[in-house]
N, C-alpha and C positions, 0 to 999 in steps of 0.2 A: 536261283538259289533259294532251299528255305532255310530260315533262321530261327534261333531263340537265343533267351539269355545265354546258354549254358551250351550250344547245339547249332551247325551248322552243315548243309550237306549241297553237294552239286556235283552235277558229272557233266562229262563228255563223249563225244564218240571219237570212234578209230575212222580211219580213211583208207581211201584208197586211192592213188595217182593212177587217172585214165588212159594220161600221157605226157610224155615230156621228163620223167624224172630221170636225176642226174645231170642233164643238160641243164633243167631250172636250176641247180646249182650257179652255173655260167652266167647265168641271165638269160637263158630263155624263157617261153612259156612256157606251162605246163597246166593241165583240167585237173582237177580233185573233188572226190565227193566225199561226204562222210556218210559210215554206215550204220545201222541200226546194233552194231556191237559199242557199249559205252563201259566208261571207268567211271567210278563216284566216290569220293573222297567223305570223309566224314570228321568234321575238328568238334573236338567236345573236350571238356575239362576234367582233367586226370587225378585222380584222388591220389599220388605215387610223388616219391622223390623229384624222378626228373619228368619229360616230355619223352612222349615215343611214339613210334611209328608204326602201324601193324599190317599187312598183308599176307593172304594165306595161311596161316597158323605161325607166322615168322612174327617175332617182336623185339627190335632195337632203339635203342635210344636214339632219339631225332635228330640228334646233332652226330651222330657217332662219325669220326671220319672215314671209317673205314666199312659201313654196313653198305648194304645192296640196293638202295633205295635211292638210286643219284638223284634221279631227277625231282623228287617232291623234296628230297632233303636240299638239293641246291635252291629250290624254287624257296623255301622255307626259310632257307638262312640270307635271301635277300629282301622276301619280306621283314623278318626281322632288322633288319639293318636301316632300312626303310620307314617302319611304322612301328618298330620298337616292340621289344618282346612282350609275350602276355602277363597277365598277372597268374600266377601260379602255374601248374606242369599242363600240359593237354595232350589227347592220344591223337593222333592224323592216322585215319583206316582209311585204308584204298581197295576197292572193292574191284576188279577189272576184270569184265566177260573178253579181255581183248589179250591175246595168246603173245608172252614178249617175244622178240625176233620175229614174227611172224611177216614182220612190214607192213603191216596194219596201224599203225602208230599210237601204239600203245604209253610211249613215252610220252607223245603230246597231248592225247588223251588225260593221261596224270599230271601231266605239269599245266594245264589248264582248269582243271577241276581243283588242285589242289590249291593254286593262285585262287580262284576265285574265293575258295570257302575259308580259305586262309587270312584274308585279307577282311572277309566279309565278317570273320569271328571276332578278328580284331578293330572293326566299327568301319569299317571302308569298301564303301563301294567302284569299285573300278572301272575306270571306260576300258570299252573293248582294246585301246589301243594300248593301256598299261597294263592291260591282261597280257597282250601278246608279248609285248616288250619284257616280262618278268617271265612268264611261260620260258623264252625263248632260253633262259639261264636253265632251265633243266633240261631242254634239249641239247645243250650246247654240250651240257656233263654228259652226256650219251654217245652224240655222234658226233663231235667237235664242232661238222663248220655246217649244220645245215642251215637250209637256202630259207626255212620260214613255213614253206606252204603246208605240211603238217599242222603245224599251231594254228595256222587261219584257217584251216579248215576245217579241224577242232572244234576249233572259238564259233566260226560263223555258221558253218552247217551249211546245208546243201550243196552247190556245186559252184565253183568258182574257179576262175581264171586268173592265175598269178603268175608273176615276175617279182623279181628281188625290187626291180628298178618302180614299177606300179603298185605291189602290193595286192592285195587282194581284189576280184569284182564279183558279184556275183552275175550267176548266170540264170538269166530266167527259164523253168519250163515250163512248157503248155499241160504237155502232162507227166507224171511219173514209170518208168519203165525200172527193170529190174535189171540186178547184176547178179551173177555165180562169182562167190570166191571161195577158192580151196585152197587150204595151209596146208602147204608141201609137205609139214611137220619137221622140218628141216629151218632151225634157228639159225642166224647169221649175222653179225656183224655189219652196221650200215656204214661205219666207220673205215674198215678194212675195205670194203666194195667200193668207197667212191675212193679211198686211193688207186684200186685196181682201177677205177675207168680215170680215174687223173694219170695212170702211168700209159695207158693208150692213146689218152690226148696229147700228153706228150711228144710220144711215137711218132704220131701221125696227126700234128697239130689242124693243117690244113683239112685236113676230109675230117676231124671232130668239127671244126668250126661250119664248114658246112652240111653235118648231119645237126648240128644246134639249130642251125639258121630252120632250115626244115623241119624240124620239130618243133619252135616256133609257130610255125606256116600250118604244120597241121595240127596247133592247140587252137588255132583261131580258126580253121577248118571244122574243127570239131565242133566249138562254141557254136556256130554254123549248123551242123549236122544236128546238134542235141534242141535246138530251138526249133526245128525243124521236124522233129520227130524222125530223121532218116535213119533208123535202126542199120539198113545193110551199111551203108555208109561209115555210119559210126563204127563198126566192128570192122570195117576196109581199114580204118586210121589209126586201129589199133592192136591189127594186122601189122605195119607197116612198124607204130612206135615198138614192137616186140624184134622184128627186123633189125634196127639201128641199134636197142639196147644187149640183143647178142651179140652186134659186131662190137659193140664197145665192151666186151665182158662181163658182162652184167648178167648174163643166164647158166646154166649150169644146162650140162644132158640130160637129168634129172627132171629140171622144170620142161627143156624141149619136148622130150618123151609125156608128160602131162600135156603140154598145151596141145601134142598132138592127137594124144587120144580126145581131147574135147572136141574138137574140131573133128577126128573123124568120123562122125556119122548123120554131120550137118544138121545138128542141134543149137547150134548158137553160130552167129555173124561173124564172130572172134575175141581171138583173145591173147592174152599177155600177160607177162610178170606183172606183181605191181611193187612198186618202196624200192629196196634198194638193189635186192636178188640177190644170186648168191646162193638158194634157199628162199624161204619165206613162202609168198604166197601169190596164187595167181588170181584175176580176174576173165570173167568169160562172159558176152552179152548175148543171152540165149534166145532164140524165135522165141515168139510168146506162147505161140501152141506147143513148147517143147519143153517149159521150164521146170514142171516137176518129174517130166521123164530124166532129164539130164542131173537133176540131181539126185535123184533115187539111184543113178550108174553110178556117179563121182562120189558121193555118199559112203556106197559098199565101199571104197576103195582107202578115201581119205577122209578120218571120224572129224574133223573139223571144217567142214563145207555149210555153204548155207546160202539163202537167196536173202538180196539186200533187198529193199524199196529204194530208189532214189528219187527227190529228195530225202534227209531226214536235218531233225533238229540240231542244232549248234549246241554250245553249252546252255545249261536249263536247272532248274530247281526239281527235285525228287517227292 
């Protein structure tokens, strides 16, 4: 974060789940990295009546109960609770290269950065773990009951291995490799989707619990695979979690028809939904002699594609 008297700024980045989302709900594993798309939050002191909020050309009052802003206004009204309101009104600008509904986690992205600069304008420096813990209240106004690993992989950056029950790890690489992600452009509800795959666990209790168990089996495979540098491998395992999260409802025709054109002309190892689906957006792990060909195709098609680096930075100062 930088700071001044008067001026505080810090972002985050958006993610991507490699594997295992929805099940990490349950308590499985599941890999996440963050991508080089980040949000940054900006608290400074407001020459005006009240406090407010701005993104996009939209501007509401910070506390309003009923503006569009869940997640930094919940994040906002627990820091206040916490470390007591400011002295006089301040503006909170969220600046986000990260597309909402997209499944990129846009929301944890903001509710990370805005905790932090939040907090940090009001004289307090936070451990990572009451970053997350306060984060988690703006998540929570978005998707109800999510599992966490958004916020930790916000917060932490690079790539990491979580459970509800472990919490976050990271994961070392040797070296950095790329990913394709392409917004379906197709916004969706993460809230609505994971009742949809809780009314198929329901269903069919038994074969969810052992599509969990295995999805576990292959995030710690994976952690494996990525240490490893085994690129085919890796897109074998993500192959497979695309597998599990169509049978559990989680893909639409729509994203099938996408993951199949990636895949057809063996430009990348594989691929899959990533976040909640439904819509949103995919992930593809491309040969490395193929990565600007495949995106110059995907590109003409869907204007919000792009090649990540992975690793990249956790929350950071601007």
């Amino acid at each position: 974060m930088s700071s001044s008297r008067n001026k505080v700024t810090a972002s985050a980045p958006g993610k991507v789940i490699i594997i295992g989302e929805h099940f990490v709900v349950h308590g499985s594993y599941a890999v996440a990295a963050a991508i080089d798309k980040r949000a940054t939050v900006t608290v400074s002191k407001e020459n005006a009546p009240e406090s407010v909020i701005l993104s996009q050309g939209q501007k509401e009052a910070l506390l309003d109960d009923h503006g569009k802003f869940s997640a930094a206004r919940s994040v906002a009204r627990r820091i206040f609770e916490e470390f007591g309101q400011p002295d006089g009104s301040i503006s909170l600008e969220i600046d986000s290269e990260i597309p909402l509904g997209s499944g990129l986690g846009s929301s944890a992205a903001v509710s990370v950065a805005t905790t932090a600069a939040l907090a940090k304008f009001l004289g307090h420096d936070l451990t990572n773990e009451k970053i997350a813990e306060i984060s988690a209240i703006g998540e929570m106004s978005v998707h109800g009951n999510p599992s966490g690993i958004d916020t930790a992989a916000s917060l932490y950056g690079g790539m990491i291995l979580f459970s509800r029950k472990t919490g976050a790890k990271p994961i070392p690489l040797n070296r950095a490799f790329q990913l394709l992600v392409v917004y379906s452009g197709q916004a969706r509800s993460t809230s609505e989707l994971v009742a949809k795959v809780n009314k198929k666990r329901t269903e069919f209790p038994s074969t969810f619990a052992h599509l969990s168990d295995a999805s576990s089996f292959a995030s710690l495979e994976l952690v494996d695979a990525l240490t490893s540098g085994d690129l085919p491998y890796l897109g074998a395992l993500m192959n497979l979690g695309q597998a599990s999260l169509s049978w559990a409802g989680a893909s639409t025709e729509d994203l099938d028809h996408l993951i199949e054109d990636l895949l057809s002309d063996e430009s990348c190892f594989g691929a899959k939904l990533t976040g909640a689906g439904g819509g949103g957006s995919i992930i593809a792990l491309p040969k490395p002699d193929r990565v600007e060909v495949l995106l110059k195709r995907i590109s003409a098609k869907y204007d919000f594609s792009f090649i990540s680096s992975i690793p990249q930075h956790g929350l950071r100062c601007e």
